[in-house]
C-alpha positions in Angstrom: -12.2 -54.5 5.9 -11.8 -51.5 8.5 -8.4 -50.4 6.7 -9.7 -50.8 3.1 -12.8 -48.6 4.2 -10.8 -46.0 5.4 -8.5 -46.3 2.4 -11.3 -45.6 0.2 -13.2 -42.4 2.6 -9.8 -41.2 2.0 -9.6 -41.5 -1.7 -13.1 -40.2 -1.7 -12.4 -37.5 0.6 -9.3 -35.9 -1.5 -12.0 -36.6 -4.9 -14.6 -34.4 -3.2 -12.1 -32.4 -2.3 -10.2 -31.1 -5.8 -14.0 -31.1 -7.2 -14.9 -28.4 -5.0 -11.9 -26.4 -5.3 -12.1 -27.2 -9.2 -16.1 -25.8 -8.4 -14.5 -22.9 -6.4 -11.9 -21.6 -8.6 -14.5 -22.1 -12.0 -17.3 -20.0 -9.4 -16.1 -15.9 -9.3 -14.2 -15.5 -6.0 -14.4 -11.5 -3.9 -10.5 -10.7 -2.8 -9.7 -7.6 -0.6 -8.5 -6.7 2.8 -11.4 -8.4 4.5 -11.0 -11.6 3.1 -7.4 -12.2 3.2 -5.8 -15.4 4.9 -3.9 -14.4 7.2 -3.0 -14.9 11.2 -3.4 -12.0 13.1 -2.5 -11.4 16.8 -2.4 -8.3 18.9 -0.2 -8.1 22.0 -1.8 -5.5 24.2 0.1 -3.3 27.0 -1.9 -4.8 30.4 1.0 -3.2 32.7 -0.1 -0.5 35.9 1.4 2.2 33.8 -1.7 2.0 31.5 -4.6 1.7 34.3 -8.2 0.1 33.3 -9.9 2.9 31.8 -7.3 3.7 29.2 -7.1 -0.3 29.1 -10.6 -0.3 27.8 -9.8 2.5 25.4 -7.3 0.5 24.0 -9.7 -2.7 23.4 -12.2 -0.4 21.9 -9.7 0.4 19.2 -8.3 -3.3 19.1 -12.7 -3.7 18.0 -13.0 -0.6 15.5 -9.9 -2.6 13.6 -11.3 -6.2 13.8 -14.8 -4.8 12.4 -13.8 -4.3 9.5 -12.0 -7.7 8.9 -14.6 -10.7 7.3 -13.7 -13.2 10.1 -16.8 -15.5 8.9 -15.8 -15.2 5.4 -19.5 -15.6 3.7 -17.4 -14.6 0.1 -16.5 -18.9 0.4 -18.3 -21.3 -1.2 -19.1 -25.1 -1.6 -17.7 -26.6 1.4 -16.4 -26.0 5.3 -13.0 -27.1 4.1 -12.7 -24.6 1.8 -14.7 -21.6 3.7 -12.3 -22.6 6.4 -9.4 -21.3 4.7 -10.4 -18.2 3.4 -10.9 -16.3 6.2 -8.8 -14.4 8.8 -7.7 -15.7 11.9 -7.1 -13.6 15.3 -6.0 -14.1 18.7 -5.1 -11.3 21.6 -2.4 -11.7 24.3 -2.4 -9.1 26.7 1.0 -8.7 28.5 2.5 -7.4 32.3 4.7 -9.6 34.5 3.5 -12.2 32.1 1.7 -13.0 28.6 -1.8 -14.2 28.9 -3.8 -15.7 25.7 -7.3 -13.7 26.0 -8.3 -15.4 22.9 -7.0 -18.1 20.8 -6.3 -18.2 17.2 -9.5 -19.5 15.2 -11.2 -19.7 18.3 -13.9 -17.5 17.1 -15.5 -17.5 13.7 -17.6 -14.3 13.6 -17.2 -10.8 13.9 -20.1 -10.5 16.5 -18.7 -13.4 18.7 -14.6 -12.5 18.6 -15.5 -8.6 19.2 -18.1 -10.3 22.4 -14.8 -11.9 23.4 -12.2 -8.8 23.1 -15.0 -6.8 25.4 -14.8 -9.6 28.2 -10.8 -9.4 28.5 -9.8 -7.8 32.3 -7.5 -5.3 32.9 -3.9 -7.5 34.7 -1.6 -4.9 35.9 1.6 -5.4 36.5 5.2 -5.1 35.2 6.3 -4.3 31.4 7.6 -7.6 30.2 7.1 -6.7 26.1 10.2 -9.2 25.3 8.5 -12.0 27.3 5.1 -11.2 25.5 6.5 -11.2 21.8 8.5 -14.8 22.1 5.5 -16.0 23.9 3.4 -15.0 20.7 6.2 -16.7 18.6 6.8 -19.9 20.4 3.2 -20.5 21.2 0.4 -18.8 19.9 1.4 -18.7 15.8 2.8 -22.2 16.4 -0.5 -23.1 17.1 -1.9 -22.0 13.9 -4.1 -25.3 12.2 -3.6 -23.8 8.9 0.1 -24.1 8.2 0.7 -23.4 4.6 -2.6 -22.0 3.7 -1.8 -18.9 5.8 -0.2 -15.9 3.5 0.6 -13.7 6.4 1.5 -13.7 10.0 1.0 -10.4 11.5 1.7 -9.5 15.2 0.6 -6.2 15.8 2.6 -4.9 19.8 0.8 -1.9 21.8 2.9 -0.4 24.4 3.1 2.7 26.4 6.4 2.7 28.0 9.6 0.9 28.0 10.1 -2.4 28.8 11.8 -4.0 31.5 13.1 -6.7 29.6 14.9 -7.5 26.5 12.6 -6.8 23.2 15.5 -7.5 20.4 16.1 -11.1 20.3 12.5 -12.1 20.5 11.6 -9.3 17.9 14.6 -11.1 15.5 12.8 -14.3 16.3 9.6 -13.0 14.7 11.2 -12.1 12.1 13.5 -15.1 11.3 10.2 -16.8 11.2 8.7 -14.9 8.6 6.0 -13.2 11.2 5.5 -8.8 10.6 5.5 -7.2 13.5 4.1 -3.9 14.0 4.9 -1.5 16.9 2.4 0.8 18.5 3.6 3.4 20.6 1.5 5.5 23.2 1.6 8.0 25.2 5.1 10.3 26.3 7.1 7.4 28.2 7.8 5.2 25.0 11.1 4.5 23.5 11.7 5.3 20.0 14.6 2.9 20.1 13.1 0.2 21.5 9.9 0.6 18.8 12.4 0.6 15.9 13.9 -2.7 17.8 10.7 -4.8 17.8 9.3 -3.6 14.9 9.9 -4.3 11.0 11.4 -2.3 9.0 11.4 0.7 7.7 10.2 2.0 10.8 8.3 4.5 8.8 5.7 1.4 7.4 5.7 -0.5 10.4 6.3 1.9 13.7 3.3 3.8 14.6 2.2 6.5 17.1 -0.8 8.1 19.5 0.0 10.6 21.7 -2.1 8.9 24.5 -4.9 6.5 24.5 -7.5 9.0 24.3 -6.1 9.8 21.0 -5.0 6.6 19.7 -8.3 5.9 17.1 -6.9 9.0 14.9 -4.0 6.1 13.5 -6.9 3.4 13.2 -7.2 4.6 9.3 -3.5 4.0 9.1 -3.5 0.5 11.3 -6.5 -0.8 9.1 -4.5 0.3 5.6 -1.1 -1.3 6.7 -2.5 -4.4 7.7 -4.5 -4.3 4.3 -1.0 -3.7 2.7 0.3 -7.1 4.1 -2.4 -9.2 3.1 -3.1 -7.9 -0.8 0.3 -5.9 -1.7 2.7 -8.8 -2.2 5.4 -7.4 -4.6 7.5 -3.6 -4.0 8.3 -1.4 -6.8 11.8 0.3 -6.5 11.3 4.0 -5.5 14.7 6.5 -4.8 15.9 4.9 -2.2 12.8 2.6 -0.8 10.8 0.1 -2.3 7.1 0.8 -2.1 4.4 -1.9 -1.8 2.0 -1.8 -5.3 2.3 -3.5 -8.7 4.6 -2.7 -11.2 1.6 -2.9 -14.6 4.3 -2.4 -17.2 5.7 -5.4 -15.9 3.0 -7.6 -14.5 0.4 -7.1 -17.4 3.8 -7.8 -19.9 3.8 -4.5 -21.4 7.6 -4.7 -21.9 7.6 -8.2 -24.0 4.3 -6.9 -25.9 4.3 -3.5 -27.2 6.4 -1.3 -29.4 9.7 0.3 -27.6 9.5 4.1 -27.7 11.4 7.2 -26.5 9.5 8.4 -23.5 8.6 11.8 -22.0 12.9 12.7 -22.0 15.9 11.4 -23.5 16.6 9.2 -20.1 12.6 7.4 -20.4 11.9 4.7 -22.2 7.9 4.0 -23.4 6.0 1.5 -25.3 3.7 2.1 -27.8 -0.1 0.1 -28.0 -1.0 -0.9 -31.5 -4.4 -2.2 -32.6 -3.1 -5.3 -32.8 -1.7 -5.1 -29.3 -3.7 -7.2 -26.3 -3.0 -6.1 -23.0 -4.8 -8.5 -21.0 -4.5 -11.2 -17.7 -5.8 -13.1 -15.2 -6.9 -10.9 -12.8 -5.4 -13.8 -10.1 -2.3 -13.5 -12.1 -2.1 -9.0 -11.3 -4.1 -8.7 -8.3 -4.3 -12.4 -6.3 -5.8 -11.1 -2.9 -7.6 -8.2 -4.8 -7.4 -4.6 -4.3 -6.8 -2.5 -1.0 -9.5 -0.2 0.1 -6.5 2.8 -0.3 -4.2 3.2 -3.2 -3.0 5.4 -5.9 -3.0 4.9 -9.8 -0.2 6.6 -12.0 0.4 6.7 -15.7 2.7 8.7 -17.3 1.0 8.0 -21.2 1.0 10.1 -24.5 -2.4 10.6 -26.5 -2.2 10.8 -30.4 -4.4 10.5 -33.3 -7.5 8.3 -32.7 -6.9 7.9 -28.7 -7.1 11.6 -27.9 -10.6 11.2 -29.4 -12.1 8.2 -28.2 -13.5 6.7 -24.8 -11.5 3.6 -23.4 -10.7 2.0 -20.5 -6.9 2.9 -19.5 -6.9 -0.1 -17.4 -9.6 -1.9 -15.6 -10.3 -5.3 -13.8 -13.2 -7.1 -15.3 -15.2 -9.9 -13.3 -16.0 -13.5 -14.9 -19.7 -12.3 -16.3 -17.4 -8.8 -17.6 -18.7 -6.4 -14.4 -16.2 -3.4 -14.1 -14.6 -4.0 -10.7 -12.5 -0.9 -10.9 -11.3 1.5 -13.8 -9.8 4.2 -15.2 -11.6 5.5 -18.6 -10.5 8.6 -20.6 -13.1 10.2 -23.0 -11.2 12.4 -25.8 -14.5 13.5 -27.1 -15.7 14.6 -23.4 -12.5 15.5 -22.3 -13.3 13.7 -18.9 -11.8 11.2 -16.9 -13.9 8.5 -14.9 -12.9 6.4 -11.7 -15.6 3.3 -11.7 -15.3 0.8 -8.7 -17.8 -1.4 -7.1 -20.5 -1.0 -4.7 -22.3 -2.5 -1.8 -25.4 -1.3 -3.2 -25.3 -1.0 -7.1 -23.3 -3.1 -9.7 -20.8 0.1 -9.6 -20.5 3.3 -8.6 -18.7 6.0 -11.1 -16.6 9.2 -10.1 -16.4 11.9 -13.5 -14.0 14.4 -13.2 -15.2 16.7 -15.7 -12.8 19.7 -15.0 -9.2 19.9 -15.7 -8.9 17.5 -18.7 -10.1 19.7 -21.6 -8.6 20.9 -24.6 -4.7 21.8 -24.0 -4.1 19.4 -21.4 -4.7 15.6 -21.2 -5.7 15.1 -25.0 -3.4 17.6 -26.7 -0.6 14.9 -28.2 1.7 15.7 -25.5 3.0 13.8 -22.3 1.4 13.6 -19.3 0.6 11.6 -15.9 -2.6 10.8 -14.5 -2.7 10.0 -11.1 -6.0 9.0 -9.5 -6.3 9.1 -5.4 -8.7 6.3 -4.1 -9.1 6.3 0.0 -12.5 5.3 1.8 -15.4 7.5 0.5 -13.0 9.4 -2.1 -11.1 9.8 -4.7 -8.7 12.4 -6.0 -8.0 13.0 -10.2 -4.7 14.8 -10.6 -3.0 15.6 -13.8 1.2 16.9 -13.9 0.8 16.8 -10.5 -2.0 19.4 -10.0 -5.0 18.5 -8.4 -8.2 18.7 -10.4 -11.1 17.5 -8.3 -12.2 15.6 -5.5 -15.4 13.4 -5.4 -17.2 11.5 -3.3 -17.6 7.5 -3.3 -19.7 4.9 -1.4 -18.8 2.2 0.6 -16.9 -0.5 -1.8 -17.0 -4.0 -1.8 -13.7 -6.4 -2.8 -13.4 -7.1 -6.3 -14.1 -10.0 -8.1 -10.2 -12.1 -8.8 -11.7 -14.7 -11.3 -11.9 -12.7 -14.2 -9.4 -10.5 -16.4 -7.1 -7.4 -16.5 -7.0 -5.6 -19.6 -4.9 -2.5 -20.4 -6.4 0.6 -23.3 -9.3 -1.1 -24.0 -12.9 0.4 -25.8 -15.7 0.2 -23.5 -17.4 -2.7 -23.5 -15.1 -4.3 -26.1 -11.8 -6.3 -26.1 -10.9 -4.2 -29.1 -7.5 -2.1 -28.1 -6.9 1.8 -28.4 -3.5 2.6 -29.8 -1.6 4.7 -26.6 1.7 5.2 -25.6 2.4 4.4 -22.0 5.3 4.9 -19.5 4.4 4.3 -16.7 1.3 2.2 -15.3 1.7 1.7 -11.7 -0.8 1.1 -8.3 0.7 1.8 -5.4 -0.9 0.3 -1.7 0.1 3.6 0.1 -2.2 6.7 -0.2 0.4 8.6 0.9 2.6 7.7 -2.4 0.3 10.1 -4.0 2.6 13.2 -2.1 6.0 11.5 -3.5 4.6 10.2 -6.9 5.0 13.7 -8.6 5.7 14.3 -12.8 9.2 15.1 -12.7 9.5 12.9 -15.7 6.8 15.7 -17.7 9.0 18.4 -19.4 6.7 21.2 -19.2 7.3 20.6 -14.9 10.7 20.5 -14.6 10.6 23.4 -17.3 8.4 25.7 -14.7 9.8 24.2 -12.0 13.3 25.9 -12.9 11.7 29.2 -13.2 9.9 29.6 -10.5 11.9 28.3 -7.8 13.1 30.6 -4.9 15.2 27.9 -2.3 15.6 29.7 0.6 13.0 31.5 2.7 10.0 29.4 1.4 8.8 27.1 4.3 8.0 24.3 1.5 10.3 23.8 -1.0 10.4 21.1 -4.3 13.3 20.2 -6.4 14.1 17.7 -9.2 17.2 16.0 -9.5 18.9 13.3 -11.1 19.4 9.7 -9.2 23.0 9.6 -9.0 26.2 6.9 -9.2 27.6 6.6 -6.4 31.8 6.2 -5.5 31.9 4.8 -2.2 30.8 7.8 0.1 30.2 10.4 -2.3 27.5 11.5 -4.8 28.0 13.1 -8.3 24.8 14.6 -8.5 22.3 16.6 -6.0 20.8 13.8 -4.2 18.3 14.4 -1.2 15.7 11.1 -1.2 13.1 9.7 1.6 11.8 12.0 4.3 13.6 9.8 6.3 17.9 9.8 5.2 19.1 12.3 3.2 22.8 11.9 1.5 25.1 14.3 1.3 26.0 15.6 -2.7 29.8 16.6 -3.3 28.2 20.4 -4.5 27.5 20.5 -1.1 30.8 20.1 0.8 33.0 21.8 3.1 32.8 25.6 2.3 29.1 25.4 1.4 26.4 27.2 4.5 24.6 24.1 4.2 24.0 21.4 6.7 22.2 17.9 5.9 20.7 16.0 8.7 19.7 12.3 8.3 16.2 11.8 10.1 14.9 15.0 9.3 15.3 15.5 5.8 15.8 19.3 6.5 18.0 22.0 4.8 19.4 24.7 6.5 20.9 27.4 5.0 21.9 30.7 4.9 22.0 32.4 1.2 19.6 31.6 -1.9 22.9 31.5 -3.8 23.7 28.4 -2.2 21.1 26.2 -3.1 20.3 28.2 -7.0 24.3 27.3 -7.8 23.0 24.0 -7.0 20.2 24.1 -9.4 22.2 25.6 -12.2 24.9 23.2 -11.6 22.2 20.6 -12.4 20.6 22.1 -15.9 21.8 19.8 -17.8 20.2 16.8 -16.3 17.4 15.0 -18.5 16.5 12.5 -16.0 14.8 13.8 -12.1 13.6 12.7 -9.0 11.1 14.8 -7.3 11.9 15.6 -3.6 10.5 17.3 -0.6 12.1 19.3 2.1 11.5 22.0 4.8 13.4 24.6 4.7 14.2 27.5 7.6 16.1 30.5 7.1 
C-alpha cells in the first residue's frame, strides 16, 4: 500500500506540476536583468594587502550590485516550485591563505536578508591565494547548485588587488571548460594585467575590469551591473569587424530575410528588404527576447521611407504584452516629423520620450536612406540620426517587460495592420557603448562628406571608412584598422610608408597628411565601409 501511495503522490505531484507551469506560461511573465536564472558568486580579495576599511568598501560595492538583482523573485507565480526557479542565486567566498564560503548559494532568498549577510562577513587577512579561491568556487560552491539544468548562467565575478601567489591559469581554464563566466576585477596599482587576462573570459575588453583603488571602485558598478545583465538576457552575438557583439540580430530573428521583398540597399555592396501591406512582421516575444530586455542597449535601423510610410505614424518595432501594453518601442510619425522612444514604468502603464527636433522635412522622411539609432541607459535615452545626435531626454525608472506576448516589426499604432518600409538593418545591441562604433558608413551622403572634410594628421580624433577586406595569409588588400583593441596592418601601409601600427593601442603615428590622404584616395572606389576610430599624434 505504502509503495502504491507514493506511486500515485508522485503521479499527482508531476500533474500539479505541468498544470501550473501550463497556468504560468498562459499567465504574462516580467523578464529582465533582475529576474534572470542564474548562479552568481563573487570571490572577494580578503588578503593584508587590502586592510579592513578598504575590505568594507569593497562589500559595500559587492551590496550596491546585489540591490538591484530580484533575489525573491515576486514576478513568479502559482507555486514554490516554480517561484523557486526563477530567481537568482548568490553566494560570496572571500579568499587569503584560503577560500572561505561567507554565504552559500540559495542560502538567502531576499534582498534585505542576503545584503544583512554580506555586511556580517569579517575581514581574514592573509596571503593572495586567487588560484586556490577560483577552483574552490568550481569544485565546490557551483557544484553545489540544487538547480542543475534550470540555471542559464554561472557567473563568478574575482576582485583582486595584487598578484597572486599562486597559479590562477589552470583553475581559470577549469571555469571555463565548465561553462562558468568569469569576470576579473582589478584594483588598485599592484595588479597584473596578465594575470587578469588569465583568469578572466574573453575578450578581456567585456570581461576584465578596473578601479584605480577601492575608494574609487563604485564608478565601474554601472558597468559591473550592465555586464552581468548582458549574461543573463543577451544570449546570441552579432558579427561586428572583427568581434562579435552581444544583441539580436532582428532581420534575422523576427524572419525578415524569408518574409519580405529583397532589395538593393543604401550601396551597391547592401542588400535590403522591402515591407508590403501584405507583409507580417511579428513573434513570440519568448521567441526574440526570452529573458527580456537589458536596462542598457542600443537600437539601429538603417531603413528607407517612401510613399505612404514617410507620412504616417507606426511602430518601427515594438514588443507588445499579452493584454497589447507597449513594453518598449520605436514609433516614427511622417506627419509630425518626430520620433518616439515608449518603455515601461514603475509608476504608469508607460512612459514616452519625443524627440521632436532633428527629424523634419529633409532628413528622416525625405525618400532617402537613413539610420536611426536610439540610446537607452538608466534614466535616458539618446535619438541619433546618420550618426548625429539629435537630443537627449530624460526617462524614469523601468520595470522588465512583459515575455508572453508578441514582437511586431512596421506596424500602425494600435493595429496589426503593416506599413510598407524598406529596412536594412534592425538590430539591438546589449552594449551602450556600441552606440560609439555603430556609425552610418553604410549612408551615402556620410561617406560622401566624410571624404571632403577629412584632414588625417594633426587632428587629435580622427574617423575613417573603409572596406572589410580578404585576406591572403598575413596581408590585407584593403585599409583595414578594426577594434580599439588589434589593429592589422594593410599592404598600402608597408615598408617605405612613415607609418607605424601598434596592436593594443589602436593608434596611428605618422608624420605627413600625404600619408594617410594617399591612403584615402587609394580607397575611392570602395562601395562597401567600415567606420573606425583612432587617435592620432603628430
Amino acid at each position: 500500500f505504502s509503495h502504491r501511495a507514493m506511486l500515485l503522490w508522485s503521479v499527482w505531484s508531476v500533474i500539479l506540476l505541468l498544470t501550473t507551469v501550463d497556468a504560468a506560461e498562459e499567465e504574462d511573465v516580467r523578464a529582465g536583468c533582475s529576474t534572470a536564472v542564474n548562479d552568481l558568486v563573487y570571490i572577494i580579495d580578503g588578503s593584508w594587502s587590502v586592510g579592513v576599511l578598504d575590505f568594507d568598501t569593497a562589500k559595500q560595492w559587492l551590496i550596491n550590485i546585489t540591490s538591484q538583482f530580484d533575489i525573491s523573485s515576486h514576478y513568479t507565480q502559482v507555486i514554490y516550485l516554480v517561484h523557486y526557479t526563477r530567481q537568482r542565486s548568490v553566494a560570496v567566498i572571500q579568499y587569503s591563505d584560503t577560500p572561505r564560503l561567507e554565504i552559500p548559494l540559495g542560502k538567502h532568498q531576499g534582498v534585505a536578508e542576503l545584503i544583512k549577510a554580506i555586511r556580517s562577513i569579517s575581514y581574514l587577512g592573509g596571503n593572495t591565494q586567487t588560484g586556490r579561491a577560483i577552483k574552490f568556487a568550481v569544485d565546490h560552491v557551483f557544484a553545489s547548485s540544487q538547480r542543475g539544468n534550470l540555471v542559464k548562467n554561472r557567473i563568478a565575478v574575482v576582485v583582486t588587488d595584487g598578484k597572486s601567489q599562486d597559479d590562477v591559469v589552470d583553475a581559470s581554464m577549469e571555469a571555463r571548460a565548465q561553462s562558468i563566466t568569469v569576470f576579473a576585477v582589478g584594483v588598485g596599482t599592484e595588479i597584473t594585467t596578465s594575470e587578469l587576462i588569465s583568469i578572466a573570459n574573453k575578450p578581456s575588453s567585456t570581461y576584465v575590469l578596473y578601479a584605480e583603488d577601492y575608494t574609487t571602485i563604485d564608478r565601474i558598478r554601472d558597468s559591473m551591473e550592465q555586464k552581468l545583465c548582458e549574461e543573463s538576457v543577451c544570449p546570441t552575438r552579432i558579427p561586428v569587424a572583427s568581434r562579435d557583439e552581444k544583441g539580436f540580430e532582428l532581420m534575422v530573428g523576427m524572419n525578415i530575410q524569408t518574409k519580405a521583398k529583397k532589395i538593393p540597399g543604401s550601396l551597391v555592396s547592401e542588400t535590403a528588404y522591402a515591407l508590403a501591406a501584405s507583409t507580417d512582421i511579428t513573434e513570440n516575444t519568448r521567441e526574440i527576447f526570452p529573458e527580456g530586455l537589458p536596462p542598457s542597449y542600443v537600437f539601429v535601423s538603417t531603413l528607407r521611407l517612401k510613399g505612404i510610410s514617410s507620412k504616417l505614424s507606426f511602430d518601427l518595432w515594438r514588443v507588445l504584452s499579452k493584454d497589447k501594453a507597449i513594453q518598449a518601442a520605436v514609433t516614427l510619425s511622417g506627419k509630425e516629423k518626430t520620433v518616439t522612444f515608449t518603455t515601461t514604468s514603475t509608476t504608469e502603464k508607460e512612459q514616452k520620450a519625443v524627440f521632436k527636433t532633428g527629424f523634419q522635412v529633409g532628413t528622416l522622411y525625405d525618400g532617402k536612406w537613413h539610420q536611426i539609432k536610439v540610446l537607452v541607459r538608466n534614466r535616458q535615452v539618446t535619438g541619433f540620426l546618420d550618426d548625429q545626435r539629435i537630443q537627449e531626454l530624460m526617462l524614469k525608472p523601468v520595470e522588465p517587460i512583459y515575455i508572453n506576448g508578441e514582437t511586431q516589426v512596421s506596424k500602425r499604432r494600435g493595429t496589426d495592420v503593416t506599413v510598407p518600409v524598406e529596412i536594412q538593418k534592425l538590430r539591438l545591441y546589449c552594449d551602450p557603448h556600441q552606440s560609439e562604433r555603430e556609425t552610418a558608413c553604410e549612408i551615402y551622403s556620410v561617406v560622401r562628406s566624410l571624404s571632403h572634410s577629412l584632414y588625417p594628421c594633426g587632428r587629435r580624433r580622427l574617423r575613417l571608412c573603409s572596406r572589410p577586406t580578404r585576406t591572403h595569409g598575413n596581408t590585407h588588400e584593403d585599409l583595414h584598422l578594426i577594434d580599439h583593441m588589434s589593429v592589422s596592418i594593410p599592404t598600402v601601409l608597408t615598408p617605405g610608408s612613415d607609418v607605424q601600427i601598434y596592436n593594443w593601442s589602436t593608434r596611428l603615428y605618422c608624420s605627413t597628411k600625404s600619408v594617410l590622404m594617399s591612403v584615402i584616395n587609394h580607397h575611392s572606389h570602395l562601395t562597401s565601409w567600415l567606420f573606425v576610430d583612432f587617435d592620432v599624434h603628430i
